[in-house]
C-alpha positions in Angstrom: -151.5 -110.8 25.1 -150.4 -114.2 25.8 -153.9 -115.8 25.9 -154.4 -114.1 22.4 -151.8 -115.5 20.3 -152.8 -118.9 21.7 -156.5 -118.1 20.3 -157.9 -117.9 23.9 -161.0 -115.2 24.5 -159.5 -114.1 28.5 -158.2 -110.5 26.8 -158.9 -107.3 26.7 -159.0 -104.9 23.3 -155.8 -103.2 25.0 -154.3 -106.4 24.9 -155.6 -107.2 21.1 -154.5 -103.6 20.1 -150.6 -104.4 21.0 -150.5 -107.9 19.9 -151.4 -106.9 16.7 -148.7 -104.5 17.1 -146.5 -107.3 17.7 -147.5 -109.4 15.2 -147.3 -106.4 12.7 -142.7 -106.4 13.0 -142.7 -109.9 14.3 -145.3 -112.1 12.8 -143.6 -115.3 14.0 -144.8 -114.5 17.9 -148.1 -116.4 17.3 -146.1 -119.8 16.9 -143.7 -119.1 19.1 -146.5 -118.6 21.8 -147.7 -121.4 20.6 -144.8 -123.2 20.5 -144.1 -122.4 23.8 -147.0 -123.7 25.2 -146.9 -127.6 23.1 -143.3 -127.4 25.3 -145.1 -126.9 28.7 -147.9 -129.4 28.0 -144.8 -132.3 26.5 -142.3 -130.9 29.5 -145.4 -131.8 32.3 -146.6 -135.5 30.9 -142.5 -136.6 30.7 -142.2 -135.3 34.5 -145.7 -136.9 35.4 -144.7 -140.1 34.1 -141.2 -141.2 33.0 -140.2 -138.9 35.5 -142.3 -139.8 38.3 -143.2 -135.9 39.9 -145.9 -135.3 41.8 -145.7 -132.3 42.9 -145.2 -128.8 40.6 -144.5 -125.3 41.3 -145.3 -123.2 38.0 -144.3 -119.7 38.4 -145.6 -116.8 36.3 -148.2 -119.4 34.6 -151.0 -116.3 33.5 -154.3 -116.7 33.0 -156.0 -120.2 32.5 -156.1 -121.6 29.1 -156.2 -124.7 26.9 -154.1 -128.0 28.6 -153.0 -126.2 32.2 -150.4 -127.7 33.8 -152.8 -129.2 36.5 -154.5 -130.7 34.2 -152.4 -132.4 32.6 -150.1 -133.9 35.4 -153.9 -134.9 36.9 -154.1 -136.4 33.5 -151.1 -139.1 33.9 -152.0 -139.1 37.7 -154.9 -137.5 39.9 -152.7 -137.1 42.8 -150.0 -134.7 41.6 -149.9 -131.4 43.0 -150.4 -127.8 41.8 -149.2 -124.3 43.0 -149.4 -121.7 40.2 -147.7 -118.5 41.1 -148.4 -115.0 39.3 -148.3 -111.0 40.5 -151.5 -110.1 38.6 -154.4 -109.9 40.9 -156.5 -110.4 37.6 -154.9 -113.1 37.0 -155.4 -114.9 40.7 -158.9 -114.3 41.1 -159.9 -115.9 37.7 -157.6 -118.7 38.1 -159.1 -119.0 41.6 -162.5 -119.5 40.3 -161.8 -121.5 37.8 -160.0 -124.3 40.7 -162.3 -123.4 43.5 -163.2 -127.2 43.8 -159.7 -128.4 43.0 -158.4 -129.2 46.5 -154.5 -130.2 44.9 -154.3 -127.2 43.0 -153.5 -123.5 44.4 -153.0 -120.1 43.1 -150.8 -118.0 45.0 -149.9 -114.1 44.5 -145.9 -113.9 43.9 -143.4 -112.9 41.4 -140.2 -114.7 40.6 -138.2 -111.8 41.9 -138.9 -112.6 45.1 -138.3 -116.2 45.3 -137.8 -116.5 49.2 -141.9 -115.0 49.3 -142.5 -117.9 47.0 -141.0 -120.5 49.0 -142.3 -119.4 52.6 -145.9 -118.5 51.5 -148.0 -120.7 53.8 -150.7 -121.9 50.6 -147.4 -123.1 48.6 -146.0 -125.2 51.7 -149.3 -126.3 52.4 -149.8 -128.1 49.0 -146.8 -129.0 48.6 -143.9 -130.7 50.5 -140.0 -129.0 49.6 -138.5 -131.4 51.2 -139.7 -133.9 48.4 -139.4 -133.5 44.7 -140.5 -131.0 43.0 -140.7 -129.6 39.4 -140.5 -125.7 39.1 -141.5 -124.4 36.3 -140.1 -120.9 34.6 -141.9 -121.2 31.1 -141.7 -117.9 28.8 -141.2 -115.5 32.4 -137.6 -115.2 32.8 -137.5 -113.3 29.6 -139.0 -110.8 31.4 -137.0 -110.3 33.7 -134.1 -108.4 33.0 -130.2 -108.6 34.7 -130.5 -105.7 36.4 -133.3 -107.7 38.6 -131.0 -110.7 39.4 -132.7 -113.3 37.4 -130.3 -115.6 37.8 -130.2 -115.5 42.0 -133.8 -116.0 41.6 -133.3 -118.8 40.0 -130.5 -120.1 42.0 -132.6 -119.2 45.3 -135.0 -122.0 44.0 -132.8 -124.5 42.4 -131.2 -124.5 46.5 -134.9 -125.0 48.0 -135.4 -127.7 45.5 -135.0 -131.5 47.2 -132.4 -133.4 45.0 -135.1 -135.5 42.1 -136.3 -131.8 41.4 -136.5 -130.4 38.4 -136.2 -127.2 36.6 -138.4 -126.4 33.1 -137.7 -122.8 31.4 -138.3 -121.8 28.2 -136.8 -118.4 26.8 -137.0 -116.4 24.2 -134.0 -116.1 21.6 -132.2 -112.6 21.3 -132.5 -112.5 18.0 -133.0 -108.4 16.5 -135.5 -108.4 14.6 -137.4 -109.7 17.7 -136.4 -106.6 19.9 -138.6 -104.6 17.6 -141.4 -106.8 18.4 -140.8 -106.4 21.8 -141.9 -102.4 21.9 -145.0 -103.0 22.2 -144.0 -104.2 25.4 -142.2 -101.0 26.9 -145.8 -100.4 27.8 -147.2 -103.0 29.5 -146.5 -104.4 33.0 -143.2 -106.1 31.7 -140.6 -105.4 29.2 -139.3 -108.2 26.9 -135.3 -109.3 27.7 -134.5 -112.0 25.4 -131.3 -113.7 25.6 -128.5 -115.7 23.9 -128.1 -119.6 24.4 -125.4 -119.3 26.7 -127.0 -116.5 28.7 -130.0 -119.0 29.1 -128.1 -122.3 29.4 -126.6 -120.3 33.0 -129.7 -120.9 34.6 -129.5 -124.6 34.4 -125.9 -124.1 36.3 -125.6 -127.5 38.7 -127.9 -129.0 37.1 -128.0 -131.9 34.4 -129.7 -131.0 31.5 -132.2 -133.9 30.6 -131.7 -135.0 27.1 -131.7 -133.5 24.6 -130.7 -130.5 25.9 -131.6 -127.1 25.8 -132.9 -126.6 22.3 -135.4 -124.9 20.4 -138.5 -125.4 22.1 -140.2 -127.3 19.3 -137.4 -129.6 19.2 -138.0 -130.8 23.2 -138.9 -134.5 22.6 -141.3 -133.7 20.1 -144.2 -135.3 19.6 -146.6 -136.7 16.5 -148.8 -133.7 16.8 -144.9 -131.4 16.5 -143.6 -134.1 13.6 -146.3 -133.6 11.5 -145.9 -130.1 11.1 -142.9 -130.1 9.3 -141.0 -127.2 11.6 -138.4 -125.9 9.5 -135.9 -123.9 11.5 -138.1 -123.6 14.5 -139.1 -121.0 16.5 -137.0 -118.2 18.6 -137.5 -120.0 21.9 -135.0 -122.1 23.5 -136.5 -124.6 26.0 -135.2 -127.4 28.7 -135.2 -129.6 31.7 -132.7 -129.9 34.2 -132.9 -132.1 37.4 -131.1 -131.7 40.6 -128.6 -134.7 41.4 
C-alpha cells in the first residue's frame, strides 16, 4: 500500500483495492506517504554529511522504491553502510535481488518487536560495527506497533545498543480522528494502524537530544527547496525527528 501512494508499480490489486479505500475517508494519506518519505531522504543526506554517519540500520524500510536510503547515504559517500530490516519474506527476496551486487548493503528478516534478534543477527553485525556510530532508523513503523507490544522497550532496547554519536530517526503518524477511519482498511492487513499524540511520540526520543528543530511535522524537518516551494499549508499528520545519543 505504501509503494502505491508513492506512485511505485511493486503492488498487488489487493493492495490497490484498500488504498483506495484509504484514500476514499482519508484522502490526505497520499502526501503524507509522501511526505514521509522527502523526510527519510532529507533525515539520511544531514546524517551522511553534517552528521558524519556511516553506518545505518533502517528497520521496517518495505519494498524498494524511489531514493532508498543506501542510495542516498552512498550518494554523499560510497562507503556508508546499509542493513535494512523487514518481516515480510516478499519484501527480502525482492530487496535482495535488487542489492545482490551491493556488498555494503544487506537485508535482513526481523521485526522491531524483537529488537535483541535485530542486534545479534550475524548479517547485521557483519556489515555493521555497534560499537561505532550508528543511525537507526524507525520511519512510518512504530505506528504500527501498538502499546500492548512494548513499542517503547523496543525502542529503548536499541537506543542502549546504540554507541554514543548514534542516532535515532522516527517518523509517526498524528492521532488525529478522522485518520482512525482511514486506518480500517488496515484491520485487515498484516498490521493495524496505532497513531499517536506528540507527547506519546516525543517518549521515544527519551535520553536523547532532539536535533534541531525538534520533533515537528515531518514536512517541517529542515526543509528543503523542493518542500519550500510547495507552499505546505498546515502540513501533513506525521510528526518526524532526530535524536542523537550523547
Amino acid at each position: 500500500m505504501y509503494d502505491f501512494f508513492l506512485g511505485g508499480k511493486d503492488n498487488f490489486a489487493a493492495d490497490r483495492e484498500a488504498a483506495e479505500q484509504v484514500m476514499a475517508v482519508a484522502p490526505i494519506t497520499r502526501e503524507v506517504a509522501r511526505g514521509n518519505r522527502a523526510f527519510l531522504g532529507r533525515a539520511v543526506r544531514f546524517l551522511a554529511g553534517e552528521a558524519g554517519i556511516r553506518q545505518f540500520l533502517d528497520i521496517g524500510a518495505g519494498l524498494p522504491t524511489g531514493a532508498n536510503v543506501h542510495q542516498v547515504a552512498q550518494g554523499v559517500d560510497p562507503e556508508c553502510r546499509v542493513v535494512y530490516v523487514d518481516n515480510d519474506p516478499v519484501v527480502l527476496a525482492h530487496a535482495r535481488a535488487l542489492l545482490a551486487t551491493d556488498a555494503r548493503t544487506r537485508v535482513v528478516l526481523g521485526d522491531v518487536r524483537g529488537p535483541d534478534e535485530i542486534l545479534t543477527d550475524p548479517d547485521v553485525r557483519g556489515v555493521l560495527d555497534l560499537s561505532e556510530p550508528v543511525a537507526v532508523l524507525l520511519v512510518a513503523v512504530l505506528h504500527f506497533v501498538h502499546d500492548h507490544e512494548d513499542p517503547y522497550g523496543a525502542v529503548r532496547a536499541l537506543v542502549d545498543a546504540m554507541a554514543p554519536g548514534s542516532f535515532l530517526v522516527v517518523s509517526h503518524v498524528e492521532y488525529r480522528p478522522e485518520l482512525l477511519r482511514g486506518a480500517r482498511p488496515y484491520d485487515r492487513a498484516n498490521a493495524q494502524v496505532a497513531p499517536r499524540t506528540f507527547d506519546e511520540v516525543t517518549r521515544f526520543f527519551d535520553g536523547l537530544e532532539l536535533v534541531p528543530p525538534g520533533l515537528v511535522n515531518v514536512r517541517r524537518w529542515r526543509p528543503d527547496a523542493r518542500v519550500l516551494s510547495e507552499q505546505l499549508g498546515p502540513g501533513v499528520p506525521c510528526f518526524g525527528g532526530v535524536g542523537v545519543k550523547r
